[in-house]
NUFINU-644175 format. One line per 4 residues: number of its first residue (from 0); their letters; for each residue x, y, z of N, C-alpha, C, O. Coordinates in nm, 2 decimals, padded with zeros to 4 digits. Layout:
BEGIN
NUM) a) X Y Z X Y Z X Y Z X Y Z ~ ...
END
This chain:
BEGIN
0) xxxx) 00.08 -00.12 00.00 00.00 00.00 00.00 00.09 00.13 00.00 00.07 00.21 -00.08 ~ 00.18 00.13 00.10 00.26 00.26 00.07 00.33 00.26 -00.03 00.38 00.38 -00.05 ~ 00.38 00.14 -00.12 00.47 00.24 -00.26 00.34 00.24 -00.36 00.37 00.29 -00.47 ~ 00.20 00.19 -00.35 00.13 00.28 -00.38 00.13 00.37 -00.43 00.14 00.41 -00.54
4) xxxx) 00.10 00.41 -00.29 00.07 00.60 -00.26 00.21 00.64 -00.30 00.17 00.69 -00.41 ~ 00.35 00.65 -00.30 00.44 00.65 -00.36 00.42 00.71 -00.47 00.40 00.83 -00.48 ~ 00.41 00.61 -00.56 00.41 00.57 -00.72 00.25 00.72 -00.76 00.26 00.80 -00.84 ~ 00.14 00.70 -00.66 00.03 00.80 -00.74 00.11 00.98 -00.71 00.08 01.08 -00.77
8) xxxx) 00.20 00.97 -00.58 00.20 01.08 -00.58 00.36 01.13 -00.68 00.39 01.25 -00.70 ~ 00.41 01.03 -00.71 00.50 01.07 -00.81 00.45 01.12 -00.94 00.51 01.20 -01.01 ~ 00.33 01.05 -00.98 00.31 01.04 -01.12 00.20 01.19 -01.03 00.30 01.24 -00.98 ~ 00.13 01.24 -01.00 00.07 01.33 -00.97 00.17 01.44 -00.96 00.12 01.54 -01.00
12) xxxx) 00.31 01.46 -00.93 00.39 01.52 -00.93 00.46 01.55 -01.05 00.54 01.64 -01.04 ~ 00.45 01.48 -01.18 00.48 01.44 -01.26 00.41 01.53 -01.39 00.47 01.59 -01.48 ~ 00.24 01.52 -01.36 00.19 01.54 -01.41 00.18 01.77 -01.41 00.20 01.85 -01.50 ~ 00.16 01.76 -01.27 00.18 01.93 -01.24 00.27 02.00 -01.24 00.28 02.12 -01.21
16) xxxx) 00.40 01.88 -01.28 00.54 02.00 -01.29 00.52 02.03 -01.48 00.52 02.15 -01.53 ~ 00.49 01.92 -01.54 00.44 01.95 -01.72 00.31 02.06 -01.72 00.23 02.08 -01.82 ~ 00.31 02.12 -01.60 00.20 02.21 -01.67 00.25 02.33 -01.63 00.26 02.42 -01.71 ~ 00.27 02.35 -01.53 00.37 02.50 -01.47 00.50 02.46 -01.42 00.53 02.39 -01.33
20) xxxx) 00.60 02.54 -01.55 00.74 02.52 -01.50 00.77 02.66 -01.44 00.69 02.75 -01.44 ~ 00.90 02.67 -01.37 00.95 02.83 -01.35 01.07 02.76 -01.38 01.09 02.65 -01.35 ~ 01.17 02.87 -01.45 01.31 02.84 -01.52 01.37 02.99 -01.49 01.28 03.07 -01.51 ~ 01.50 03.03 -01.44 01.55 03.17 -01.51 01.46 03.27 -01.46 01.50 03.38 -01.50
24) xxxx) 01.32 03.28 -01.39 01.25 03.37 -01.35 01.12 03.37 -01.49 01.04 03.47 -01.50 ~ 01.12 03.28 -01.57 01.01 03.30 -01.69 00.94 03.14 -01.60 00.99 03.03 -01.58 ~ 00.78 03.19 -01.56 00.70 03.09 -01.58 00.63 03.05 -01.67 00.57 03.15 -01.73 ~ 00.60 02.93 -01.72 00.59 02.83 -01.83 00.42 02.74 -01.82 00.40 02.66 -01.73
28) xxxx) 00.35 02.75 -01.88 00.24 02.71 -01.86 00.19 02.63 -02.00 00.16 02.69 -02.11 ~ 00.18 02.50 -01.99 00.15 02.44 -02.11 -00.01 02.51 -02.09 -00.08 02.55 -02.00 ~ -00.03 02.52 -02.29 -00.12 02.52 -02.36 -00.23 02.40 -02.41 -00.18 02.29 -02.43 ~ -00.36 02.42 -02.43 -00.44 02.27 -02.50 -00.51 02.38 -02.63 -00.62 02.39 -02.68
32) xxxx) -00.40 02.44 -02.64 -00.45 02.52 -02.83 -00.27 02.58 -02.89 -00.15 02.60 -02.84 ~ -00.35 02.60 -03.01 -00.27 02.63 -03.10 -00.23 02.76 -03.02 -00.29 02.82 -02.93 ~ -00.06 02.81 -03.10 -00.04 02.95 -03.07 -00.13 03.06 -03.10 -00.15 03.15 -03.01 ~ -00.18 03.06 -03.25 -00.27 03.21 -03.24 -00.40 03.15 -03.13 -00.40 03.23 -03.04
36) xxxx) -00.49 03.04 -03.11 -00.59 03.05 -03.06 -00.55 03.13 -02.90 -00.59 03.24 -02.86 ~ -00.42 03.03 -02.83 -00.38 03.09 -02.70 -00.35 03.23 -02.71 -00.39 03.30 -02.62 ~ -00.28 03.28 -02.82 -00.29 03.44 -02.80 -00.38 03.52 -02.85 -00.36 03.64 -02.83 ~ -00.49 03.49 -02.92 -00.66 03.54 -02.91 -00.68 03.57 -02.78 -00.68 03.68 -02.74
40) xxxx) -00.72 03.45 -02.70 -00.75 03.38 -02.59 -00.71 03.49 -02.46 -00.79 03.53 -02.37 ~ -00.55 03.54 -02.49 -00.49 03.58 -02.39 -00.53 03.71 -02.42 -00.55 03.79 -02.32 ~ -00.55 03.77 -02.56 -00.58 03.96 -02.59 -00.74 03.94 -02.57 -00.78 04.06 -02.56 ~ -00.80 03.90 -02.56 -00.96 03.84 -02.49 -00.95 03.87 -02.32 -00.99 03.96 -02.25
44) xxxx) -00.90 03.77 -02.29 -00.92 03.83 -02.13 -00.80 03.93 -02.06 -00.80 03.96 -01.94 ~ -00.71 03.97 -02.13 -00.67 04.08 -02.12 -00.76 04.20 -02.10 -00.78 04.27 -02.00 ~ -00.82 04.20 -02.25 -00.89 04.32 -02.25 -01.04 04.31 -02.16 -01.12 04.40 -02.17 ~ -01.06 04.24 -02.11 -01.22 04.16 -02.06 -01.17 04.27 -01.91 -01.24 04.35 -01.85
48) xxxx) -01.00 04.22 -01.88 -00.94 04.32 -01.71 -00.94 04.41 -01.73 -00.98 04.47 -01.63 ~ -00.93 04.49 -01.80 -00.88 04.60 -01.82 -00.76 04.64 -01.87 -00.75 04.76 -01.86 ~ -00.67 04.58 -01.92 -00.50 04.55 -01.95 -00.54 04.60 -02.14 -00.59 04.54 -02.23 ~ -00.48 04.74 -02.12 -00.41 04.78 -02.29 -00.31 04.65 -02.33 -00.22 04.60 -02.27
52) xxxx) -00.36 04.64 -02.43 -00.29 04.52 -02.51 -00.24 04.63 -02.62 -00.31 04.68 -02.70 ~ -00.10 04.65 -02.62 -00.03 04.75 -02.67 00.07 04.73 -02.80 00.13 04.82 -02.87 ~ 00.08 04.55 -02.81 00.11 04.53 -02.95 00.11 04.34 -02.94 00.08 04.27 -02.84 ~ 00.14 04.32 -03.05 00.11 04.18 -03.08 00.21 04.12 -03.21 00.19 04.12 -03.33
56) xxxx) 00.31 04.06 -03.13 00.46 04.09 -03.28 00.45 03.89 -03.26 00.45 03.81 -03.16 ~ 00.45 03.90 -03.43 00.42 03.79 -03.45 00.60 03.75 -03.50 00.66 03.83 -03.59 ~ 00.67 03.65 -03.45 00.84 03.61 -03.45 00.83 03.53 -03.59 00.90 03.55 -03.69 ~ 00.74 03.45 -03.59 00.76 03.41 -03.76 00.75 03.45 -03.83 00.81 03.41 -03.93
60) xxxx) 00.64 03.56 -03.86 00.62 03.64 -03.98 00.71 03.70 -04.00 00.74 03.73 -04.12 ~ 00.80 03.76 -03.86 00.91 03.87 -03.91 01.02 03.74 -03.98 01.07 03.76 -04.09 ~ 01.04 03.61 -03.89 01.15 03.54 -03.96 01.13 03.48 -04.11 01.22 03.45 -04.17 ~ 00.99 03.47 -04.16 00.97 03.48 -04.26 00.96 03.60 -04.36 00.94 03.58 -04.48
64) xxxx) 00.99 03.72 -04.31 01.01 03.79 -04.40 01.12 03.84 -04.44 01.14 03.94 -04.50 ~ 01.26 03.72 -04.40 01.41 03.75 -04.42 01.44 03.59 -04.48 01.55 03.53 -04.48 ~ 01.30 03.53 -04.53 01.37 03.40 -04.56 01.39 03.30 -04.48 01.44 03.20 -04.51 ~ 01.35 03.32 -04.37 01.37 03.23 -04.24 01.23 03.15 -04.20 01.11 03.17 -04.23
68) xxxx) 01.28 03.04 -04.11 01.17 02.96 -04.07 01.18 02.94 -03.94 01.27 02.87 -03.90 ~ 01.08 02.99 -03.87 01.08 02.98 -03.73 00.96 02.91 -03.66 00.86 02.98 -03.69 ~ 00.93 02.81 -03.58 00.81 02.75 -03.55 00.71 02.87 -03.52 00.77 02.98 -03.53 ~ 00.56 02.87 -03.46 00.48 02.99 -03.43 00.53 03.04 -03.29 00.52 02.99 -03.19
72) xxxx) 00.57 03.14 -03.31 00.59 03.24 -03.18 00.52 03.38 -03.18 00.53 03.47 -03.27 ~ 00.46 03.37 -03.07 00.42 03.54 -03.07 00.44 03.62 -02.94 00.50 03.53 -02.88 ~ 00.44 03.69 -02.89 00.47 03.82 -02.80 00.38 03.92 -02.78 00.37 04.03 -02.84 ~ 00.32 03.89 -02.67 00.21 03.99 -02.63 00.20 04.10 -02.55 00.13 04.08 -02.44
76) xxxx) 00.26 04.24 -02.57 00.28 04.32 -02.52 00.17 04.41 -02.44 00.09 04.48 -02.50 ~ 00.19 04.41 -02.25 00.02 04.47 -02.23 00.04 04.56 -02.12 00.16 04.60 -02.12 ~ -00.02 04.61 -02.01 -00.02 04.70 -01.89 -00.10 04.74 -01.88 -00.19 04.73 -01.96 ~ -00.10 04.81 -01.74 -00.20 04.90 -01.68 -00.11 04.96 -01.60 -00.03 04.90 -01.54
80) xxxx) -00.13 05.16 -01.61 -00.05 05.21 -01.55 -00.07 05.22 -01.42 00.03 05.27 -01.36 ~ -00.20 05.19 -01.34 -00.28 05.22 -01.22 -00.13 05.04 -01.17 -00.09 05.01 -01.06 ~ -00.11 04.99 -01.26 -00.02 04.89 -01.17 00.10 04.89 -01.20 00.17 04.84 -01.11 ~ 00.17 04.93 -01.31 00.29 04.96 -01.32 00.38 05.06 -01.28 00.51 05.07 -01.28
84) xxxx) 00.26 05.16 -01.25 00.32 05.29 -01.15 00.41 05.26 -01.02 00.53 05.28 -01.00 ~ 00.31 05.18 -00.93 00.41 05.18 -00.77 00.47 05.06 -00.82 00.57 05.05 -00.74 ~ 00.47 04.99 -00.88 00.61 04.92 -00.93 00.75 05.01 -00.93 00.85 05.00 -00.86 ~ 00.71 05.10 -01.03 00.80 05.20 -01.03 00.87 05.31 -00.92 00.97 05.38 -00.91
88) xxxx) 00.73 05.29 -00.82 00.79 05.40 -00.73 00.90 05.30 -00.61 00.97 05.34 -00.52 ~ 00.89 05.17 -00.66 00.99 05.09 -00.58 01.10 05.14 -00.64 01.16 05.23 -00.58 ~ 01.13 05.11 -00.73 01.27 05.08 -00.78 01.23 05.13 -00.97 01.18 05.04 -01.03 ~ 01.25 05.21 -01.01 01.23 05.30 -01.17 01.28 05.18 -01.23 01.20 05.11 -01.29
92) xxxx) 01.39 05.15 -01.21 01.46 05.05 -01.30 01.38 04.93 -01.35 01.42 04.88 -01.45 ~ 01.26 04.88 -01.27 01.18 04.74 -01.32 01.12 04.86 -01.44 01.02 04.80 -01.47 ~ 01.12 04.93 -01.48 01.04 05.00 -01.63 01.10 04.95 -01.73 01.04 04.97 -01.84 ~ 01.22 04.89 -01.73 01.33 04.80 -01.86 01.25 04.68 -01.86 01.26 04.63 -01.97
96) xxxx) 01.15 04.61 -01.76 01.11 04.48 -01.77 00.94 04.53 -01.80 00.84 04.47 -01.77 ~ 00.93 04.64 -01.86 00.73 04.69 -01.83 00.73 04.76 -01.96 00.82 04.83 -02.01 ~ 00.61 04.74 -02.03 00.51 04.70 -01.98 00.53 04.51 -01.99 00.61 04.46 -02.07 ~ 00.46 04.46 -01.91 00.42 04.26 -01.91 00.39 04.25 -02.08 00.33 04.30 -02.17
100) xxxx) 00.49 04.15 -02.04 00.52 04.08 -02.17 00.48 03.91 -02.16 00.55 03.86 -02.07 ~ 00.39 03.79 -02.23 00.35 03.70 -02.23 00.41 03.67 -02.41 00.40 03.74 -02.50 ~ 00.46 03.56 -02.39 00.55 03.46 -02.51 00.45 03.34 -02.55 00.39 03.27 -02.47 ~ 00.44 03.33 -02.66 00.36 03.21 -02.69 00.40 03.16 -02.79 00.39 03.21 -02.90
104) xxxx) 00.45 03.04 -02.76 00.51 02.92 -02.90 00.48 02.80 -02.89 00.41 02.75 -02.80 ~ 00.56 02.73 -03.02 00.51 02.58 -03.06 00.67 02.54 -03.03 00.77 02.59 -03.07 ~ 00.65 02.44 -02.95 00.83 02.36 -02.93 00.81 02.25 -03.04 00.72 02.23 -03.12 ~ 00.95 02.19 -03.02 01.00 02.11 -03.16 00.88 01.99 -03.14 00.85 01.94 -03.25
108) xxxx) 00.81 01.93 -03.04 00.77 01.85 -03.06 00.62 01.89 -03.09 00.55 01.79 -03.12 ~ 00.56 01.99 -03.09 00.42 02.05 -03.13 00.32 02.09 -03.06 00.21 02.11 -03.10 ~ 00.39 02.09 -02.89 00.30 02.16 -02.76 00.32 02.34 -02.74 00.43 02.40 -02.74 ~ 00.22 02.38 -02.73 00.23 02.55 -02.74 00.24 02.56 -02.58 00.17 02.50 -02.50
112) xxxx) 00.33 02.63 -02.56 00.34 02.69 -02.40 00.31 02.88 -02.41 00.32 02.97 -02.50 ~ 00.27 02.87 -02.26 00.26 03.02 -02.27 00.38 03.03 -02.14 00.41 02.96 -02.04 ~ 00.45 03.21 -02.20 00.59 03.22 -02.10 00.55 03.40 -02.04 00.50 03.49 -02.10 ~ 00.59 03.38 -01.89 00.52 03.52 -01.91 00.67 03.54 -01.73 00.70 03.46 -01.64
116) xxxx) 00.70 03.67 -01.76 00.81 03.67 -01.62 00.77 03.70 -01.49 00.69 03.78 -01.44 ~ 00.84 03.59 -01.43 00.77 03.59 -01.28 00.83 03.70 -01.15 00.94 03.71 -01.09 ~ 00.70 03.77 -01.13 00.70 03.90 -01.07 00.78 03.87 -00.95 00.76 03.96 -00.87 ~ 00.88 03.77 -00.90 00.92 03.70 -00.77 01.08 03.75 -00.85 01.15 03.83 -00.79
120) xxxx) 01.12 03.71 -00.97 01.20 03.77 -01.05 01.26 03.87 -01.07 01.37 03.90 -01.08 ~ 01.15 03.93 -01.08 01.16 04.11 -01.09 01.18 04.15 -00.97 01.23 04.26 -00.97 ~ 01.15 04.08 -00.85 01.15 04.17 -00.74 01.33 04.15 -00.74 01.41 04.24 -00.75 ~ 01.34 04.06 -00.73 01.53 04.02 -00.68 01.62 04.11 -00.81 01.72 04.17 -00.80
124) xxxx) 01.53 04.09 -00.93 01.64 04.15 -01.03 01.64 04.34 -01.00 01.72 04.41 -01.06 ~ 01.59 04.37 -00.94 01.52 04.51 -00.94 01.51 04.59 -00.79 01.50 04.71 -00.76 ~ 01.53 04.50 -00.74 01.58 04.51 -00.54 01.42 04.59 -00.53 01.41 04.70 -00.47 ~ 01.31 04.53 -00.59 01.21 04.59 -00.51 01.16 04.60 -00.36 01.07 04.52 -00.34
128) xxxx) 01.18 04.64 -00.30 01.19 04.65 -00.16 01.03 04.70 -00.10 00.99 04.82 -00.13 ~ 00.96 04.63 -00.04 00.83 04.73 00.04 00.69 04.71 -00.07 00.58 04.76 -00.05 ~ 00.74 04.61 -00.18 00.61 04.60 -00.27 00.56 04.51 -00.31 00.52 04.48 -00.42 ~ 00.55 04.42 -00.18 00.51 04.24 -00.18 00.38 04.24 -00.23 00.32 04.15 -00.30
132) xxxx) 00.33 04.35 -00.18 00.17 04.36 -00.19 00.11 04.35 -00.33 00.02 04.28 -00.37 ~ 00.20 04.47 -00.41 00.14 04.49 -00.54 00.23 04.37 -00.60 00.18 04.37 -00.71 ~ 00.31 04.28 -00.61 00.36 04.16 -00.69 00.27 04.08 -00.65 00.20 04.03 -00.73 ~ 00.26 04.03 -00.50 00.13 03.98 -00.52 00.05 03.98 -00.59 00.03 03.87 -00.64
136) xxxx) -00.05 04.11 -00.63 -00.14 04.11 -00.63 -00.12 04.05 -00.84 -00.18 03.97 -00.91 ~ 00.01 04.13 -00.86 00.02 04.08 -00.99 00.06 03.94 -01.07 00.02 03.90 -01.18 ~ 00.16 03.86 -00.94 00.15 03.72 -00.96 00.00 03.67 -00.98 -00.04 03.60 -01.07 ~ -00.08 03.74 -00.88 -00.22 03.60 -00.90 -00.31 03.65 -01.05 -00.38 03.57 -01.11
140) xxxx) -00.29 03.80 -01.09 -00.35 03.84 -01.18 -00.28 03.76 -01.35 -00.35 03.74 -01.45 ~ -00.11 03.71 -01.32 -00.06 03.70 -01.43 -00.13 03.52 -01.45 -00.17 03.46 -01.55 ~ -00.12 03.48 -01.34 -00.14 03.33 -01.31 -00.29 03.34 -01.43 -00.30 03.31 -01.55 ~ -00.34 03.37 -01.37 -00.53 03.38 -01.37 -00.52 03.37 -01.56 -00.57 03.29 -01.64
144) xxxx) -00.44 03.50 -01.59 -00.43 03.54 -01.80 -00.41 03.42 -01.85 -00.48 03.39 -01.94 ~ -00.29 03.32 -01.80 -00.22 03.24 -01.83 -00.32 03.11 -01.82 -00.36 03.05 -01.92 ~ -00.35 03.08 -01.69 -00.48 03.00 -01.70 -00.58 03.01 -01.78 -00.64 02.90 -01.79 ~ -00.64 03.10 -01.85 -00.76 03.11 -01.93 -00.72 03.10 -02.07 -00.75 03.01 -02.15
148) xxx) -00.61 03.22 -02.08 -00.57 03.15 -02.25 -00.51 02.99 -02.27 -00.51 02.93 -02.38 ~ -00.47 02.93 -02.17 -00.41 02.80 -02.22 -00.50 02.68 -02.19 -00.48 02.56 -02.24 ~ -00.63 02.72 -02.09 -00.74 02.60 -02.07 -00.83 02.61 -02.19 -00.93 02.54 -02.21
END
């Protein structure tokens, strides 16, 4: 009975690390759609919060327009200044990492992930000091984007 329980909670562990990775400060969230549907998906409930969706740069069309071939990647550029403000009044310098940026591609084997940087990241790269509250509030808001475009 106990390598059982073992064995379900390995493969249970198994299962929820292939859906949320964190690497390098970029969290990683498998997709169950194509890249444009997930980044529809994600400029949909973007704009549903409130979040200016401020450009939308598609990586293969540009590598296709030098002759190049690149799997689908896109780049979803978004904010709200009511949250990127006291970001700023921590520490100016996280404005090199702003406005939130969300990555969406196809890997070599044909699973679309969504990549978006984790606000735990920013705080260490950026010495935010005194602004647990508003990363907070932005970790669960980035979680939440990432969950809807990729379910």
């Amino acid at each position: 009975m106990n390598k059982l329980r073992m064995l379900a909670v390995a493969l249970l562990t198994l299962c929820f690390t292939s859906l949320v990775q964190a690497a390098d400060g970029l969290i990683v969230v498998k997709s169950n759609h194509s890249v444009a549907a997930t980044t529809d998906k994600l400029e949909s409930v973007l704009g549903e919060k409130g979040m200016t969706v401020f450009n939308r740069i598609d990586h293969a069309a540009g590598a296709e327009s030098v002759g190049k071939q690149l799997r689908p990647t896109e780049l979803v550029i978004f904010g709200n200044p009511k949250v990127g403000t006291p970001l700023m009044h921590c520490s100016q310098s996280v404005a090199a990492d702003l406005p939130q940026k969300a990555l969406v591609w196809e890997d070599e084997g044909g699973q679309v992930w969504l990549g978006y940087n984790d606000p735990a990241y920013l705080k260490v790269r950026h010495g935010l000091e005194g602004c647990d509250k508003v990363l907070n509030k932005i970790s669960k808001a980035l979680a939440n984007f990432a969950e809807a475009a990729t379910r």
